[in-house]
C-alpha positions in Angstrom: 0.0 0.0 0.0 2.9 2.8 0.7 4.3 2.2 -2.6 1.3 2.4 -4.5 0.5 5.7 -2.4 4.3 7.0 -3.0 3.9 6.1 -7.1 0.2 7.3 -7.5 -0.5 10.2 -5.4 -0.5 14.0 -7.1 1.5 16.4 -5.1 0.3 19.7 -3.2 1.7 21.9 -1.2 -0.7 23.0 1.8 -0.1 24.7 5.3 -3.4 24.4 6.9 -3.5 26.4 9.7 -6.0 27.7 12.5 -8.4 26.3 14.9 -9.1 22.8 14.2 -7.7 20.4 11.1 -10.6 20.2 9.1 -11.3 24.2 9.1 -7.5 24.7 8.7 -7.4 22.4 5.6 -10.4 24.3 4.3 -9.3 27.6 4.9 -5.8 26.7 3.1 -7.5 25.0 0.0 -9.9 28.4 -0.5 -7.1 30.7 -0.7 -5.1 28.8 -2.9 -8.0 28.8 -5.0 -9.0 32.8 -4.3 -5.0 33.7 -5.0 -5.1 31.8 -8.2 -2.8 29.6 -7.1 -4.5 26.6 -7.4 -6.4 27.1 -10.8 -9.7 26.6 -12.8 -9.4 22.9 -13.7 -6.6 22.0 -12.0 -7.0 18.2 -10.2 -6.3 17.4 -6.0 -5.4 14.6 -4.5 -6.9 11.8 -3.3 -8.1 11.8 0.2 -6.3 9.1 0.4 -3.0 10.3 -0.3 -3.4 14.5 0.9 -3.9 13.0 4.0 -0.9 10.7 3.9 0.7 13.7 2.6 -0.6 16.0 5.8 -0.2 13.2 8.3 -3.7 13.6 9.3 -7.1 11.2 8.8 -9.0 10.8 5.6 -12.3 11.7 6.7 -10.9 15.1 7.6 -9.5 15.5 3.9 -13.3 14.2 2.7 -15.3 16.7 4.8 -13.3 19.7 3.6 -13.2 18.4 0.3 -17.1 18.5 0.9 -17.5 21.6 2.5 -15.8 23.3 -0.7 -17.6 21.1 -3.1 -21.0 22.6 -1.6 -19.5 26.3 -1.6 -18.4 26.3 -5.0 -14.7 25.8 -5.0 -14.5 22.2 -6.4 -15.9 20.2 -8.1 -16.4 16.1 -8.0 -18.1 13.5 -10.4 -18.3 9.9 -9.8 -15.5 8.3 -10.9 -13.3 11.3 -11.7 -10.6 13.5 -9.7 -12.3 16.2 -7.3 -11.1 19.8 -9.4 -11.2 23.3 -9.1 -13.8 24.8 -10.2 -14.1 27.1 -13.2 -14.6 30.4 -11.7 -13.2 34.2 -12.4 -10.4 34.7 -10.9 -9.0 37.9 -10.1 -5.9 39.1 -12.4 -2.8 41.4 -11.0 -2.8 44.7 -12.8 -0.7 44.5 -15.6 1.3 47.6 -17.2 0.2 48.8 -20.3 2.5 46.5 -23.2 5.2 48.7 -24.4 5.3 49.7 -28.3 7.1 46.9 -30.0 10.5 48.0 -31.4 10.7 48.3 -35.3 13.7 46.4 -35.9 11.9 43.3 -34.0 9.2 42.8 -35.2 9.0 43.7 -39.2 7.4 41.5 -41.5 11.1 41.3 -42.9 14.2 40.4 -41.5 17.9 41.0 -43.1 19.7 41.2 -39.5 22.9 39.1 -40.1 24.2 36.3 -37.1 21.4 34.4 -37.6 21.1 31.2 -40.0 17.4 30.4 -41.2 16.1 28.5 -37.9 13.1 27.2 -39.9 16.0 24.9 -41.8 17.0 22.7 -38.2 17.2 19.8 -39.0 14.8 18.7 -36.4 14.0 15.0 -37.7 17.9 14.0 -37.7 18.4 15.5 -34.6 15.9 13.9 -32.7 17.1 10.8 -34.7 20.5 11.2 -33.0 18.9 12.1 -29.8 17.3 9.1 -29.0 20.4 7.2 -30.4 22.8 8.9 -27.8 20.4 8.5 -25.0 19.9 4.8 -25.7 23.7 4.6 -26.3 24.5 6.7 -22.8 26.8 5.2 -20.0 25.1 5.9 -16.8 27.9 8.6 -15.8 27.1 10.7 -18.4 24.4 11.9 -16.3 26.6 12.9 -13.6 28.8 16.0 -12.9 31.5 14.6 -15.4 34.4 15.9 -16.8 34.4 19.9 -16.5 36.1 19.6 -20.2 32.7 18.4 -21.4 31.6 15.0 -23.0 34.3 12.7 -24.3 32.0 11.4 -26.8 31.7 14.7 -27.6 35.2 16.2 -27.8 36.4 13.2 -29.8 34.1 13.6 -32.6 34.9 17.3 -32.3 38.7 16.7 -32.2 38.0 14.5 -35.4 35.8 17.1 -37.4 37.9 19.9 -36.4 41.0 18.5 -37.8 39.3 17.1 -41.0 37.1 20.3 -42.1 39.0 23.0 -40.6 42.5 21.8 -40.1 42.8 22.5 -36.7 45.3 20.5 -34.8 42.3 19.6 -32.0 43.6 17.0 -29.7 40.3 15.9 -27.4 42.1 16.7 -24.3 42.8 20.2 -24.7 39.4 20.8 -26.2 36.6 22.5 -24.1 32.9 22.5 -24.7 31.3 25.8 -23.5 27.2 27.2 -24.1 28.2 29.5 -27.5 30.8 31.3 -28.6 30.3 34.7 -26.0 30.9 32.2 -23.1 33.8 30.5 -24.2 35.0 34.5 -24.8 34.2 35.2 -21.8 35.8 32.7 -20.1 39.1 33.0 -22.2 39.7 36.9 -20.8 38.7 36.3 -17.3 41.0 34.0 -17.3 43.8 36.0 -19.4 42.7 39.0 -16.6 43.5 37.1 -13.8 47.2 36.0 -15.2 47.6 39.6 -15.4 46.5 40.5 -19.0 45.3 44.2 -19.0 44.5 44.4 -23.1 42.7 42.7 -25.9 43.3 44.0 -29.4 39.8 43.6 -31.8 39.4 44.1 -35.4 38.1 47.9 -35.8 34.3 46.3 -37.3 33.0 43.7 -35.2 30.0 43.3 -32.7 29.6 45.6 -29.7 28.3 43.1 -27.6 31.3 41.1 -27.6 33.7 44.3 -26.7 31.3 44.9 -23.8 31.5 41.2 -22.8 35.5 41.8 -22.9 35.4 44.9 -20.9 33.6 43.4 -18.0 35.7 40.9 -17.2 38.3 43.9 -16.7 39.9 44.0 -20.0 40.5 46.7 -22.3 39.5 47.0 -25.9 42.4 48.2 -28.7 41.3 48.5 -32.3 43.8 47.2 -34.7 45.5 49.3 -37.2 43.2 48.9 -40.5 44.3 49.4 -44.5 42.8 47.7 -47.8 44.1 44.1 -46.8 42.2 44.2 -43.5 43.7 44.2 -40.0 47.0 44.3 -38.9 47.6 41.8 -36.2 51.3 42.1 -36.4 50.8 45.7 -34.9 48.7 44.8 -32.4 51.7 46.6 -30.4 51.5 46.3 -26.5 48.7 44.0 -26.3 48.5 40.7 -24.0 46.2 39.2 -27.1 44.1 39.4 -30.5 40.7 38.6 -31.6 40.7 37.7 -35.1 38.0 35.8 -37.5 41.0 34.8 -39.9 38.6 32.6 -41.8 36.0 35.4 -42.4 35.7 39.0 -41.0 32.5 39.8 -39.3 30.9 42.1 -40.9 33.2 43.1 -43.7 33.2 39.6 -45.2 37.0 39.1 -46.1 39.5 36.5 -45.3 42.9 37.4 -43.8 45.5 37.1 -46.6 48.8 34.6 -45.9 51.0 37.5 -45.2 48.6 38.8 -42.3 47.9 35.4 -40.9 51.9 34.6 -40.5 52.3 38.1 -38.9 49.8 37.6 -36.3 51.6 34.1 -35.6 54.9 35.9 -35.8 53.8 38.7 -33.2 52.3 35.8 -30.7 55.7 33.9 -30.7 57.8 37.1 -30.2 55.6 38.7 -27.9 54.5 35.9 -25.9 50.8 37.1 -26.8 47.6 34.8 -27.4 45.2 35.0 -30.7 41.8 34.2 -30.1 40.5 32.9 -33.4 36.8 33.3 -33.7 35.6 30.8 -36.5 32.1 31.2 -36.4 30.9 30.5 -39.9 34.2 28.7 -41.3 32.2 25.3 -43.3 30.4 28.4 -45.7 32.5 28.7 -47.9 30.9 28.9 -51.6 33.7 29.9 -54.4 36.7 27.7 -53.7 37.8 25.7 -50.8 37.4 27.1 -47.7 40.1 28.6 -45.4 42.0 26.9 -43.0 42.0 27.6 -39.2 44.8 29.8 -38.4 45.5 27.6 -35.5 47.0 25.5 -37.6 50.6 27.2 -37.5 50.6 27.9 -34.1 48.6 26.0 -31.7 50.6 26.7 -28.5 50.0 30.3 -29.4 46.5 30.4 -31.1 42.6 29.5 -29.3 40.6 28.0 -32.2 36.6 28.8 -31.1 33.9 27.7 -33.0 30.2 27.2 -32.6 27.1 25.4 -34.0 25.2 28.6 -33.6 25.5 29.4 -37.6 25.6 25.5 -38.8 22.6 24.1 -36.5 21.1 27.3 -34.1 22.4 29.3 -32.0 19.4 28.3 -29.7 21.3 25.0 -29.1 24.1 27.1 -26.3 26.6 24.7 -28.0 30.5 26.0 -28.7 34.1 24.9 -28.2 37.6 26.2 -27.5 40.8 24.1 -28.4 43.1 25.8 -26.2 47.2 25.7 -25.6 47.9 23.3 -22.9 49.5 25.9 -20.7 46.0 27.3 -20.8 43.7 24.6 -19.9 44.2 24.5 -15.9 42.8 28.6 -15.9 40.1 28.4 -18.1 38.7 25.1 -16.5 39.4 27.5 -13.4 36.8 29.8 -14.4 34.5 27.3 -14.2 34.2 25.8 -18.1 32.3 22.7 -19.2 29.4 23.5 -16.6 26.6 25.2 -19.1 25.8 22.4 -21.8 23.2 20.1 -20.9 25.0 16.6 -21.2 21.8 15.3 -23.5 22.7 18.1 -26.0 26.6 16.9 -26.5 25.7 13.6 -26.4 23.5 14.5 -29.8 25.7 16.6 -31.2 28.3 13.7 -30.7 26.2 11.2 -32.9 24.8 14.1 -35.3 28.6 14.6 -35.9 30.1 10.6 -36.2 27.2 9.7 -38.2 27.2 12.0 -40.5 24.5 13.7 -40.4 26.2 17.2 -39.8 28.0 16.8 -43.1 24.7 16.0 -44.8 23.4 18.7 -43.0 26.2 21.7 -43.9 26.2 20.9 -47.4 22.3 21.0 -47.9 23.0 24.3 -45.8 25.7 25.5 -47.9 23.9 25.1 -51.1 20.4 26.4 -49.8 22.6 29.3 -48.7 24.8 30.0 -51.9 21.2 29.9 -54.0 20.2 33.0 -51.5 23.7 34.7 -52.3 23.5 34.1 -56.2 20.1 36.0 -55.9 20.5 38.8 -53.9 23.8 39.8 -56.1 21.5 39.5 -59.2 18.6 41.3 -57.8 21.1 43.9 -56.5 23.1 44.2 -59.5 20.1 44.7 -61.8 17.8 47.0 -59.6 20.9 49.1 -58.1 23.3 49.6 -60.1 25.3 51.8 -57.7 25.2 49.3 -54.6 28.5 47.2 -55.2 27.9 43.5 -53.3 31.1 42.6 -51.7 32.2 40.1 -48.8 30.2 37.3 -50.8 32.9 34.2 -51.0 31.9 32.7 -47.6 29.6 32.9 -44.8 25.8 34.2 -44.5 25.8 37.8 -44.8 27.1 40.2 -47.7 28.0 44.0 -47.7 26.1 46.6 -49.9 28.3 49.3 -50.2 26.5 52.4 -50.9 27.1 55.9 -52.6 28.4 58.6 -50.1 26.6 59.6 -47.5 23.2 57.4 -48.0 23.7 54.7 -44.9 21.1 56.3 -43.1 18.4 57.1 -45.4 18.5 53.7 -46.8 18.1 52.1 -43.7 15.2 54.2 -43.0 13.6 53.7 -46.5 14.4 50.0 -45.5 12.1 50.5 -42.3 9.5 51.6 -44.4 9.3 48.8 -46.1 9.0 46.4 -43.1 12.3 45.6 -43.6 14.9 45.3 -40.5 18.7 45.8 -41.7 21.6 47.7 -40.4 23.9 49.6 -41.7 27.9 49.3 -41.3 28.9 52.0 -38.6 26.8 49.9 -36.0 29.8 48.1 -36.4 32.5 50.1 -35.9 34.4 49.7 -33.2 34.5 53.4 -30.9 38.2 54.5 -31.0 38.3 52.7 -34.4 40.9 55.0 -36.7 39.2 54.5 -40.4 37.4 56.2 -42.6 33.7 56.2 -42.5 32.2 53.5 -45.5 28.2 53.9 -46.2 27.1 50.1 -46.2 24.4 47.8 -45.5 25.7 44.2 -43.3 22.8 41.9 -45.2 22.1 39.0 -43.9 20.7 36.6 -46.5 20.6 33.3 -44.0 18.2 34.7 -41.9 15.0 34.8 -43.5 12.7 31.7 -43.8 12.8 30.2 -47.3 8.8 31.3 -48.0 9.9 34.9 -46.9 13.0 35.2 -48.7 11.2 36.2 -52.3 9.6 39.1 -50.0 12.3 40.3 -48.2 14.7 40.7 -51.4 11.9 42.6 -52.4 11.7 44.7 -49.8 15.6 45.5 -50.1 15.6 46.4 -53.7 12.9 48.8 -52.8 14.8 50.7 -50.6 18.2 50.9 -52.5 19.0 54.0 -54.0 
């Protein structure tokens, strides 16, 4: 009988309290009810088990039960639960709701960091989810290795190396929720061996130099000319953040001589590079870039992040750090922020080969988009050049002097939500002002895409 009370019963939390048990338990149950706590529908428990539950007798439970059946509080049919009634009950004042902001909720989206997240694969990936649970060892479900899954870092470690050419050996590789933590763990870490400055490319996103400065770091733009950033000038700095692969939001790739100079300035200087490969398996033109970790992996932290690939909803990133490294950054408290069920899929979406199948239906979807928002461009506004197209999911529109802001306005009003290129710019950045527009053709939905492109070409001078 106790286990079929412990297995059966519904749980509530009560407090009866006053003169006697049964006007206490009545009083209790009636202001749960009056608060809304308990509400319209919702089912008690037996008798039977509330009064295991309170540790008092079941009659007492079935009188109040009674007495609020009678007042109007519950309700009880033969052979069904006793319920709360359906009965108004009283709402908190709410404030009025806020105008929406423009940018978040237009019929049209061109925002770039986003891929189109009505593409997840959903149907593989609960494929592989109930392969890796079915699959699990029992201690995956415990606290674990702070590193992250082994399952998961292997298959990683292989991908890494085969795709990207990153020299990814599973033990130095650290799973973190997204790229922004693994960032933020990397310069709370490099703070507290004494770093004081990060150098950033002079376009990038603010978010992440505000991320930087709160863990106590300072933010240097790079020096800037036509071949991109100069990471062998990064001067006095304890470390760089680069995206070798593909700069975010100009679009470019850091040419051979740049990438060895950055290496260069990391071996001489003792600095760290902090490459940031967040889109590096879009490539569309030629074979994609190589991770820059490849020529110096004591000196370089390869990040990447399944945020562009899969969704960014999915909190799921890495780091493949330099040994000397590892004991800080799992000292910061790494490897605790990703659900265990989430590597474990990710694991078997990867070794299966599903990811593969996944990225190049992806890349291909993607490189459609691209081919037809050059065309439409090219034919409707002549005097936007499209550039930053070889890789990735957003291009650049680069506009005639002194038009950013009125075409992101016209853009507006056609229910269209873009920005423009300064919101990029990095503060203390020293380079001449560029009109653009940062599109980014990933993230609308593939019925809205035909409307959106539309809706650009509109507002174009």
């Amino acid at each position: 009988m106790a286990e079929r009370w412990a297995t059966f019963g519904i749980d509530l939390h009560l407090e009866p309290t006053g003169p006697g048990l049964r006007r206490g338990l009545t009083d209790a149950l009636r202001e749960a009810v009056r608060t809304g706590r308990l509400t319209p529908g919702t089912p008690l428990p037996s008798s039977r088990s509330l009064a295991a539950d309170l540790g008092i007798a079941r009659n007492t439970v079935a009188d109040a039960y009674a007495d609020l059946v009678a007042e109007g509080w519950l309700t009880a049919r033969q052979g069904s639960r006793t319920r709360v009634a359906d009965r108004t009950v009283p709402q908190p004042p709410t404030r009025p709701a806020a105008p929406p902001r423009a940018p978040g909720r237009l019929p049209y989206d061109l925002v770039p960091g986003t891929p189109d997240l009505a593409s997840f694969p959903r149907a593989a990936w609960l494929k592989a989810a109930r392969r890796a649970l079915t699959a699990a060892p029992n201690d995956a479900f415990g606290y674990g290795d702070p590193r992250g899954r082994p399952e998961l870092r292997t298959a990683l470690a292989a991908y890494l190396a085969r795709v990207r050419g990153v020299r990814a050996d599973p033990e130095r590789l650290v799973v973190c929720a997204g790229f922004a933590e693994g960032l933020r763990l990397l310069c709370t870490a490099l703070h507290a061996r004494g770093a004081r400055t990060l150098a950033v490319e002079p376009y990038g996103l603010d978010v992440h130099w505000d991320l930087v400065e709160r863990t106590g770091l300072r933010t240097a733009p790079l020096p800037f000319d036509d071949a991109g950033p100069r990471p062998g000038n990064a001067g006095d700095a304890d470390a760089v953040l680069l995206n070798p692969a593909h700069q975010f939001p100009l679009g470019g790739a850091l040419i051979p001589e740049r990438r060895a100079e950055a290496v260069d300035w990391a071996r001489r200087t003792g600095g760290l590079i902090l490459e940031d490969d967040y889109d590096g398996e879009f490539r569309y033109d030629r074979q994609a870039v190589g991770a820059l970790q490849d020529l110096g992996p004591d000196h370089v932290v390869y990040l990447g992040t399944a945020s562009k690939s899969l969704a960014p909803g999915l909190r799921l990133g890495w780091m493949v750090l330099p040994e000397r490294l590892l004991p800080d950054v799992l000292a910061q408290g790494a490897g605790r922020s990703v659900g265990v069920l989430e590597q474990l899929t990710l694991a078997e979406f990867l070794t299966s080969g599903a990811y593969d199948r996944h990225v190049r239906a992806a890349r291909l979807r993607y490189r459609r988009r691209r081919d037809a928002l050059v065309a439409a461009v090219t034919a409707r506004a002549p005097e936007v050049r499209v550039t930053g197209i070889a890789a990735g999911l957003h291009a650049v529109l680069r506009l005639p002097p002194g038009t950013e802001q009125s075409v992101v306005r016209a853009a507006t009003w056609q229910g269209l939500a873009v920005h423009g290129l300064s919101r990029f710019r990095h503060p203390a950045a020293d380079v001449p002002p560029a009109d653009a527009l940062v599109v980014g053709y990933a993230t609308p939905p593939d019925h809205a895409w035909t409307g959106t492109l539309e809706a650009l070409c509109k507002a174009l001078p």
